[in-house]
N, C-alpha and C positions, 0 to 999 in steps of 0.2 A: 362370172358365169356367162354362160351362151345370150345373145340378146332371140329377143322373139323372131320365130320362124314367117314369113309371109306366110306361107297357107296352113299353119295352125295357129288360133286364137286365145289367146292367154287362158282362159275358161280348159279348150282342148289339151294346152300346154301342163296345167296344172294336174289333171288326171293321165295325161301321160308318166306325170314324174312319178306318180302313184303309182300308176300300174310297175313301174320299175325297183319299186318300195322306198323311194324315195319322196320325202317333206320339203316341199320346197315355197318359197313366198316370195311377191317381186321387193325389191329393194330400188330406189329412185338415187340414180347417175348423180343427179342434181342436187335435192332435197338432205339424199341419205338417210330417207325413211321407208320405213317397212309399210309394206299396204296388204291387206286381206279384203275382201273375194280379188281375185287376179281382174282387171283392166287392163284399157290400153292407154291409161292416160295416170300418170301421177295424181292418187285424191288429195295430196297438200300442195302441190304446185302449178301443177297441171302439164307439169313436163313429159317428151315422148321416153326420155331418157330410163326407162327400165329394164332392170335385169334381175334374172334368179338365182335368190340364196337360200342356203338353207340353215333356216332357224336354230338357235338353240336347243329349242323345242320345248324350255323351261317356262311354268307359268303360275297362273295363282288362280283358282276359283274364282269368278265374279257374280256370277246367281248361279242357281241350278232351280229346277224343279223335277219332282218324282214322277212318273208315271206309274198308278198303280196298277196291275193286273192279276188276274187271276193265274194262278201257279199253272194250268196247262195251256194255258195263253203266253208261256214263256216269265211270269215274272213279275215284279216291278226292272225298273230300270231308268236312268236320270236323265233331263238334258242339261247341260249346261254352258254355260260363257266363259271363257278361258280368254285371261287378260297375259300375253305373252310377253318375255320380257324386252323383245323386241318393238312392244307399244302396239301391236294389235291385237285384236278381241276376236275369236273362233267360237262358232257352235259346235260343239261335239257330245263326249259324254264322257264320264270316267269311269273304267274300268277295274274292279277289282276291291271295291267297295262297296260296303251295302249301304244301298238308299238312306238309311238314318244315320250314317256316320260320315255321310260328305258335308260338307262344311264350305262356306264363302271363304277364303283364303287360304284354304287348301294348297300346298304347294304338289303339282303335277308335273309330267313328262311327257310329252306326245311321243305318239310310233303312229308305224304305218299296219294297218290288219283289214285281212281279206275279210268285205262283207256281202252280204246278200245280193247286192247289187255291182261291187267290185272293190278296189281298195278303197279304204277311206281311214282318216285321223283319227285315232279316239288316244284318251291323255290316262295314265296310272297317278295313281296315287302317291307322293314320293314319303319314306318317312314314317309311311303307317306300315300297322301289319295287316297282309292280306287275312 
């Protein structure tokens, strides 16, 4: 993949891929480890050596918690840790499940979906039925 751009910063790099609907994570030259939140520096080696790939996208539940709300306040709705099977951990949420049927090992699928703010990650449920 492309290595990082001089005057965009991995952070800017990562919501670009986004905005293109595209998931992408850095992956280290040196290491051959996958890292999450995007830096400029390998967090197992400490090498400049990074470029982006994109994930499987495949993962497992690691905690969640519910947010409860009121039905015209939009709902309940989860956060949770997603342990990918590329050995990093994402906050997001999972979609298409209701709050009492998610589960810590949950097997999931990230996508890319427009949100309030602009694209962002959120993970399906693999397995279950909606």
């Amino acid at each position: 993949m492309e290595n990082e751009s001089r005057d965009a910063g991995p952070q800017a790099r990562y919501f670009a891929a986004l905005a293109r609907g595209r998931f992408e994570v850095q992956r280290c030259g040196d290491c051959d480890r996958h890292q999450f939140y995007p830096r400029t520096l390998c967090v197992h080696c400490g090498s400049l050596a990074l470029q982006w790939a994109a994930p499987s996208g495949e993962g497992v539940v690691y905690s969640f918690s519910v947010v409860r709300r009121k039905p015209e306040a939009g709902g309940d709705y989860n956060v949770a840790l997603v342990d990918l099977r590329e050995g990093i951990r994402m906050m997001s949420r999972v979609e298409g499940v209701a709050p009492d049927d998610l589960h810590i090992g949950m097997p999931v699928r990230a996508r890319v979906r427009d949100g309030e703010g602009g694209p962002l990650v959120v993970f399906d449920a693999q397995g279950v039925a909606a």
